[in-house]
C-alpha positions as CSV (number, residue, x, y, z in Angstrom):
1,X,-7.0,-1.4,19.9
2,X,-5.7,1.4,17.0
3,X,-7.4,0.4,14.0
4,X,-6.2,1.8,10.5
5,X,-4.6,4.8,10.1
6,X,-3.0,6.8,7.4
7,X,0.8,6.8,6.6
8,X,3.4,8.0,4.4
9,X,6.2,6.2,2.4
10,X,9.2,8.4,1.0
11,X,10.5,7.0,-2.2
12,X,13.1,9.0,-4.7
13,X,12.2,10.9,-7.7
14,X,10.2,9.2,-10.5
15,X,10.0,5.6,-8.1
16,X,6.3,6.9,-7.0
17,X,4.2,4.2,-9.4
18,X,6.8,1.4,-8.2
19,X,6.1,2.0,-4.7
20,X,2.5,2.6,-5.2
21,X,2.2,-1.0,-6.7
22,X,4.6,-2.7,-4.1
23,X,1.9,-1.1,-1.5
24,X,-0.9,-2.3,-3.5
25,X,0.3,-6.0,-4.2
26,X,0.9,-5.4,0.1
27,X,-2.7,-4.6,0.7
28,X,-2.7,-1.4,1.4
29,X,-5.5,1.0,1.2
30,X,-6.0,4.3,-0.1
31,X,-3.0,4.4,-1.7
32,X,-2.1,7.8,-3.3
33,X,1.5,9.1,-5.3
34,X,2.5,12.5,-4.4
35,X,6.3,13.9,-4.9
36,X,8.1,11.7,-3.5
37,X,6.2,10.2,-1.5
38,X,3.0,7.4,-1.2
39,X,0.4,7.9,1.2
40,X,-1.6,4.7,2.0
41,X,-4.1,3.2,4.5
42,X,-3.4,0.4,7.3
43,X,-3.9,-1.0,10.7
44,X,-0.2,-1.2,12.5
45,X,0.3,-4.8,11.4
46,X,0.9,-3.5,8.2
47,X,2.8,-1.1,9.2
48,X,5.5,-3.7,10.1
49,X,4.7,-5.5,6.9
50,X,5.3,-2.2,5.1
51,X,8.9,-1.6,7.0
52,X,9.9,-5.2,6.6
53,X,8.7,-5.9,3.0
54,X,9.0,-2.7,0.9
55,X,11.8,-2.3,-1.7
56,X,11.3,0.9,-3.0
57,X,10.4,3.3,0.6
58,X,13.3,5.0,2.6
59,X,11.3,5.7,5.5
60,X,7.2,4.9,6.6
61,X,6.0,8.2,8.4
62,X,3.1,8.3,10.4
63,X,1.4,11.0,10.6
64,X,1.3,12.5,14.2
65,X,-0.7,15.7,13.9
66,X,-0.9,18.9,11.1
67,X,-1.1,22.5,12.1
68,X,-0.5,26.4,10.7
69,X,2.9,28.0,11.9
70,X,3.7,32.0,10.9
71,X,6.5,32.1,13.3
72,X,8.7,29.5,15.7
73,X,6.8,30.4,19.0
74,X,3.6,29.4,17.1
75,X,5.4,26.8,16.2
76,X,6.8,25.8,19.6
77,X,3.3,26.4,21.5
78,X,1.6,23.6,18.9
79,X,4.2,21.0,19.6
80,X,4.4,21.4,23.1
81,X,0.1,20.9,23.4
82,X,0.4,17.9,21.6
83,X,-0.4,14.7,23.7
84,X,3.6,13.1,23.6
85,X,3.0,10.7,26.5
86,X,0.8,8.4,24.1
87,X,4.0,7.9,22.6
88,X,7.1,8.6,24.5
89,X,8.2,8.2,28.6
90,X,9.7,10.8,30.5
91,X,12.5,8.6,30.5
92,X,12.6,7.4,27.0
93,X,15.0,9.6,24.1
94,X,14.0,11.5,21.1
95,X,16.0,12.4,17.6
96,X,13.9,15.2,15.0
97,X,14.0,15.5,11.5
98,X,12.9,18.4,9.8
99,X,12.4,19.5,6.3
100,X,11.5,22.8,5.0
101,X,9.9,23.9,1.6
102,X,8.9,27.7,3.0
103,X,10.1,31.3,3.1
104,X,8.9,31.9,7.1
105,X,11.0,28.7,8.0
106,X,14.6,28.2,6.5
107,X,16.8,26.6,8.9
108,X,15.7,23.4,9.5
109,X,18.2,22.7,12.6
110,X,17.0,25.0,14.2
111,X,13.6,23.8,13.4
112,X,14.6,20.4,15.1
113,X,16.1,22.1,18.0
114,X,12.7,24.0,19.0
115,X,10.7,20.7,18.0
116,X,12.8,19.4,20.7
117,X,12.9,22.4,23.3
118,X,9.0,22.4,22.7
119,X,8.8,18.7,23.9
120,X,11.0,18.4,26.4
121,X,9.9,21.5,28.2
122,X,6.3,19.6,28.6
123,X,7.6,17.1,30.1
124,X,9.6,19.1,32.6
125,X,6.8,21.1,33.5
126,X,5.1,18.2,33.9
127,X,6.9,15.4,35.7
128,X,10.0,17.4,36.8
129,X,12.3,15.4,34.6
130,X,12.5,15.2,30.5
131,X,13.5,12.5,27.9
132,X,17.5,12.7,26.8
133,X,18.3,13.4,23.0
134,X,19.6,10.1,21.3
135,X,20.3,10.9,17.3
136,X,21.6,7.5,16.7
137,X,19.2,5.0,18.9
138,X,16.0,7.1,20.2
139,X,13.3,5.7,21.6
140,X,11.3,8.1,19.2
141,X,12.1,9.9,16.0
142,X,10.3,12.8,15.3
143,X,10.0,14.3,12.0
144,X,9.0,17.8,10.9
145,X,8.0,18.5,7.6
146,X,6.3,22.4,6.9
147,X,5.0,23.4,3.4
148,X,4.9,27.4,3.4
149,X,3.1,28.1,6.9
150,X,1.5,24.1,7.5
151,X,3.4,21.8,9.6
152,X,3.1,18.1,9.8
153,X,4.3,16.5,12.2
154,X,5.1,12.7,12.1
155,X,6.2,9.5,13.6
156,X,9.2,8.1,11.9
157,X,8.2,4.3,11.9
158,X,11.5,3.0,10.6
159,X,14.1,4.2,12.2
160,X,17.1,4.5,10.0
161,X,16.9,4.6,6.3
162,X,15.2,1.5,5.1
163,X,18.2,1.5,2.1
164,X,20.5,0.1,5.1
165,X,19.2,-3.9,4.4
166,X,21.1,-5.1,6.9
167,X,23.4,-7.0,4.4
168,X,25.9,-5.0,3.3
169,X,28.3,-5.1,5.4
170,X,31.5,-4.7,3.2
171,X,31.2,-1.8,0.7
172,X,33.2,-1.0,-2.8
173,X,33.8,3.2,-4.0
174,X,30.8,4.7,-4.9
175,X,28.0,1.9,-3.7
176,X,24.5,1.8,-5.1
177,X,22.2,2.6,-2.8
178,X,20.1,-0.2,-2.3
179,X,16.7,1.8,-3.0
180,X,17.8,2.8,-6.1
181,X,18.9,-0.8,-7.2
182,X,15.4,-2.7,-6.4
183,X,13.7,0.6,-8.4
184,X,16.0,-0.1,-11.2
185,X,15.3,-3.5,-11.3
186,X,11.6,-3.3,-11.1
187,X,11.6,-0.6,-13.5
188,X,13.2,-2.7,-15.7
189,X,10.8,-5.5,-15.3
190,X,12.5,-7.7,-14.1
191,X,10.6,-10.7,-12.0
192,X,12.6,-13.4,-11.9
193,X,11.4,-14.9,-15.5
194,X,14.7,-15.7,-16.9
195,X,18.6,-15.6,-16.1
196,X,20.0,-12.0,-14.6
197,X,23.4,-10.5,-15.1
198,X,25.4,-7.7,-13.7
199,X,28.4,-6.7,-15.7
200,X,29.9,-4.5,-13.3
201,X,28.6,-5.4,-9.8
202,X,30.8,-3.8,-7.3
203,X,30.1,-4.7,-3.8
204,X,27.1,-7.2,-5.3
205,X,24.0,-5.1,-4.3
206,X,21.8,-5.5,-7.8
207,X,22.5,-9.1,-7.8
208,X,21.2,-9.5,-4.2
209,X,18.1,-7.0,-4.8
210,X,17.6,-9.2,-7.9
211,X,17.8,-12.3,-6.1
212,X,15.2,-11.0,-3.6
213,X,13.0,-9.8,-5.8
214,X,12.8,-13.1,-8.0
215,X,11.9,-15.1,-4.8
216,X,9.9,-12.6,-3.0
217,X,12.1,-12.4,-0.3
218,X,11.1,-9.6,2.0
219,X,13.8,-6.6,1.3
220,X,14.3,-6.0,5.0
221,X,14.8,-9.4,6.4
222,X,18.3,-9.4,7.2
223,X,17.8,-5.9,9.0
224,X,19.1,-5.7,13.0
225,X,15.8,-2.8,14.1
226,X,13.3,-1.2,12.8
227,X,12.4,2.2,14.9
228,X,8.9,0.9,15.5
229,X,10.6,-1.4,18.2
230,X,11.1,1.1,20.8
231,X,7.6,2.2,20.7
232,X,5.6,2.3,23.7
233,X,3.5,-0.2,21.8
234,X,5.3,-2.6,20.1
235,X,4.0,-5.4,19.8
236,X,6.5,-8.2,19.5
237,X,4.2,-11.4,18.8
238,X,2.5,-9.3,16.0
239,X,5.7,-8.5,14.3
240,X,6.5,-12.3,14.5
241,X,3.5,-13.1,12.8
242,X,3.8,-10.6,10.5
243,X,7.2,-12.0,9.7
244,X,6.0,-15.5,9.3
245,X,3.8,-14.9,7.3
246,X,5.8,-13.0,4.5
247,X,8.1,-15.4,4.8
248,X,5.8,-18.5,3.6
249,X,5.2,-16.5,0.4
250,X,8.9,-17.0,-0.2
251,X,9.4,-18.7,-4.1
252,X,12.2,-20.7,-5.5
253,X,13.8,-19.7,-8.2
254,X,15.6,-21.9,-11.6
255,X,17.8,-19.2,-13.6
256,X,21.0,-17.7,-12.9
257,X,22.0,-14.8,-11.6
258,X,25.6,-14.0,-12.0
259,X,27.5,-10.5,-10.9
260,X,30.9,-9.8,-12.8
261,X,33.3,-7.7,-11.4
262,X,37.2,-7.2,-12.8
263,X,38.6,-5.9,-9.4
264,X,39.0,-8.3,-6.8
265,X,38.6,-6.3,-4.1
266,X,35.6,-5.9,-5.2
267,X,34.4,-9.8,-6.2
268,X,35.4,-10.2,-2.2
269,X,33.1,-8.0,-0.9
270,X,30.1,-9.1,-3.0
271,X,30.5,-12.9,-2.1
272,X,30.7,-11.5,1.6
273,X,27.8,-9.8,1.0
274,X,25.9,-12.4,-0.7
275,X,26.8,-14.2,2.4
276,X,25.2,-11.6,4.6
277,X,22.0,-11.9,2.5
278,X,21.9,-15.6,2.6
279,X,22.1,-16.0,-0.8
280,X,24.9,-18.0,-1.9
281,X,22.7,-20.3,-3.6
282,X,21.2,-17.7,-5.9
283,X,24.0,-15.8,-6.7
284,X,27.3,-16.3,-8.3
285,X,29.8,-13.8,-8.3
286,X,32.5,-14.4,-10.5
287,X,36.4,-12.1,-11.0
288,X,35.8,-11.4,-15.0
289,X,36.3,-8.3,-17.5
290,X,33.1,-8.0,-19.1
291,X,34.7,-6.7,-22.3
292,X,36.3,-10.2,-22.6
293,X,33.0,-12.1,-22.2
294,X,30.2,-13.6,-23.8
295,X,26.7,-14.6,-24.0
296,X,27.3,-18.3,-22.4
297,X,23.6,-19.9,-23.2
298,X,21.1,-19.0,-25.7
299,X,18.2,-18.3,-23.5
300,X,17.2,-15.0,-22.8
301,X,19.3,-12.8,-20.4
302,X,18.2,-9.3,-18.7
303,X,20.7,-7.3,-17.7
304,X,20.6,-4.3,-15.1
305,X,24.0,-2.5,-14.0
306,X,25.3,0.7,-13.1
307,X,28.6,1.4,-15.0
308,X,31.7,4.0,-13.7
309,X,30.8,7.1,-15.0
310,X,32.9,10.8,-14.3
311,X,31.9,11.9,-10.8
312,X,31.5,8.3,-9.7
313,X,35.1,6.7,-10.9
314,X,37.0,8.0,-13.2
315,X,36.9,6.6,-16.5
316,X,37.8,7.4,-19.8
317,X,34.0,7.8,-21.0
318,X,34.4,8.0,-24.9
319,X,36.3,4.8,-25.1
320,X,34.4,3.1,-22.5
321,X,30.8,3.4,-23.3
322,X,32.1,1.9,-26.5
323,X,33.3,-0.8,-25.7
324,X,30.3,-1.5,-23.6
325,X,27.8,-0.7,-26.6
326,X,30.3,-3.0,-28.9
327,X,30.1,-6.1,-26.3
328,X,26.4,-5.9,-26.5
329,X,26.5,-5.9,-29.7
330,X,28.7,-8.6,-30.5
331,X,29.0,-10.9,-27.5
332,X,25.1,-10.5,-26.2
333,X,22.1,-11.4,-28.7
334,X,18.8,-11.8,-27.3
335,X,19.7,-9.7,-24.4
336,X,17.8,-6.9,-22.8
337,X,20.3,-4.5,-21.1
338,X,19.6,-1.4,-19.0
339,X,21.8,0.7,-17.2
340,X,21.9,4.2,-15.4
341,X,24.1,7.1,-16.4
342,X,24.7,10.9,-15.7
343,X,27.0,11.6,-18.6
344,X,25.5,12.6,-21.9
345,X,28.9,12.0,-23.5
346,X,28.3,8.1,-22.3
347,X,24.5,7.8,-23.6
348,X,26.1,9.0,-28.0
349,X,29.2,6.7,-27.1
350,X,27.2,3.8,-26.4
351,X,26.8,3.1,-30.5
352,X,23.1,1.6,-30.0
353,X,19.9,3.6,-29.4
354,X,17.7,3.7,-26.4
355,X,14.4,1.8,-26.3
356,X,13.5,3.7,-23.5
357,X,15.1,6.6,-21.1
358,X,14.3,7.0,-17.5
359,X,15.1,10.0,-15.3
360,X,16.1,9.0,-12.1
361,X,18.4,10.4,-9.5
362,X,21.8,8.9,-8.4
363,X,22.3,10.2,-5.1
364,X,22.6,14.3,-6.2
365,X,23.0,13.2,-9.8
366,X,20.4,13.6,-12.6
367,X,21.3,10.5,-14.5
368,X,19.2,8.5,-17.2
369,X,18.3,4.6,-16.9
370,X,18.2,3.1,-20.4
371,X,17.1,0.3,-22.0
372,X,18.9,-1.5,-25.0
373,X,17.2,-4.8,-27.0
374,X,20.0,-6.8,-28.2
375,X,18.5,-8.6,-30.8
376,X,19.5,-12.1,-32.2
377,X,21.7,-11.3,-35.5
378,X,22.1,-7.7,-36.3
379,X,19.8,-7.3,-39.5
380,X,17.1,-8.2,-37.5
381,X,17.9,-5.8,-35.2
382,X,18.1,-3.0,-37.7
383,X,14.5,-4.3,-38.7
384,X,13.3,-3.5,-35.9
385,X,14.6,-0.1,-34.6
């Protein structure tokens, strides 16, 4: 029996601490931030705890083996000595990934394609017959990372990115990627502590993070596979336990969360969605401008959304951002707001100042999360900035 071995979570830009804490609340071991990425320490138990309960990883690697490489035959003659039968039958399928950060390597399809020729060729010479080439459902996905001249090579535990929750089914223009909307969240520090609203939900995916979050619902519940499943040893009962177990640590939950949307395209795809997630309890989705709203209680209320911006949806920006920094301001005391932009013009529009500014990335984006305290009556607000 394997015991604990060392693997890799990818994350996005600046969500390293969040995931290093999500992996240390988990139980991992060892755990170390890098760039974009979190290495950590566990038996492969935890491995399927990782895939199934992590909010803030796109993909768990496990590291496979590590070598130099000045040219693709050296390359080619390391993979094709390494021991691939441990892991994949002759008549089992393989995808690979690579990614390249080096001068000697540049094209990383081609990379893939000798990773594959290298692997495939063993196992002709060897048995007389190879594995077939799946991208979408293999048996095995490979991936190739090389720095410069060293090459690791790695397991990909999880299959397809872990962003795809298995909930979503109905999507609005321009999505959050679920990733991204658990890192907000978190970052925002958020824990389920009082009631949630997102002004501008879309297709209802920071509601549904939220609610997941606030009962410690594991993010990847409602997921169909995990690429660890079509391993030679996967382990079925394990997973089952595994499951069970985060499961029982599931907490209830007494505020509201509520997702606005004006477009009701829009409102029907969140409530389908919230559906999906099993959630309908937690969540209420209502058709509302949030421009024509107000604070409807007078306990506190966190707020976390992600507002049209240029390249997202077109907007007028100038007028817009006002009239979201004047509905804070007027229809929201004793509210903390964040949200995430890419447009300068938004962030002096706005009409309030930042507490804090985040960097994060929006898909290619460079945009900024920030945080606004709405304060109950204005001059003690201006007291306090």
């Amino acid at each position: 029996m394997e015991g604990n071995f060392k693997m890799i979570a990818k994350t996005f830009f600046g969500f390293e601490p969040i995931l290093a804490k999500e992996l240390r609340d988990l139980g991992a071991m060892d755990v170390k931030e890098g760039n974009r990425m979190v290495s950590f320490v566990g038996d492969k138990g935890f491995m399927y705890k990782a895939n199934l309960c992590l909010r803030t990883a796109i993909k768990i690697l496990k590291p496979f083996a590590g070598f130099k490489v000045f040219s693709e035959e050296d390359l080619y003659q390391n993979i094709k000595r390494l021991d691939w039968d441990a892991v994949l039958d002759v008549n089992g399928s393989l995808a690979v990934d690579a990614t390249l950060h080096s001068e000697v390597f540049t094209h990383s399809k081609y990379i893939s394609l000798k990773t594959k020729d290298a692997i495939v060729d063993r196992y002709r010479e060897k048995y007389g017959a190879r594995p077939n080439v799946d991208l979408k459902f293999p048996s095995l996905r490979v991936n190739i990372h090389i720095e410069k001249t060293w090459c690791n090579v790695s397991l990909d535990t999880s299959g397809d990115s872990l962003h795809k929750r298995g909930y979503r089914t109905a999507t609005n223009i321009a999505p959050i990627n679920e990733i991204l909307a658990a890192g907000m969240i978190l970052k925002s520090g958020w824990q389920g502590q009082c009631d949630f609203l997102d002004p501008m939900c879309g297709s209802g995916t920071i509601p549904i993070e939220a609610a997941m979050i606030a009962c410690n619902i594991p993010a990847n519940i409602n997921r169909k596979e995990f690429g660890f499943e079509r391993w030679k040893d996967w382990d079925e009962d394990l997973f089952e336990k595994i499951e069970a177990s985060s499961l029982k640590k599931v907490k209830d939950f007494h505020f509201e969360i509520v997702g606005y949307d004006k477009a009701p395209s829009a409102v029907e795809k969140a409530k389908d969605n919230v559906k999906n997630a099993n959630l309908t309890e937690f969540i209420k989705i209502e058709r509302v401008d949030f421009f024509e709203t107000e604070k409807r209680n007078d306990r506190h209320l966190h707020m976390v959304f992600n507002p049209p911006y240029g390249e997202r949806l077109q907007v007028n920006i100038a007028e817009f951002y006002k009239k979201i920094g004047d509905t804070l301001k007027q229809n929201y005391p004793g509210t903390q707001s964040w949200f995430i932009t890419s447009e300068d013009e938004a962030m002096k529009n706005v009409g309030l100042r930042p507490s804090r500014k985040v960097k994060m990335f929006n898909g290619g984006l460079e945009s900024r999360f920030l945080k606004y305290e709405i304060y109950e009556g204005s001059k003690k607000r201006k007291n306090q900035l």
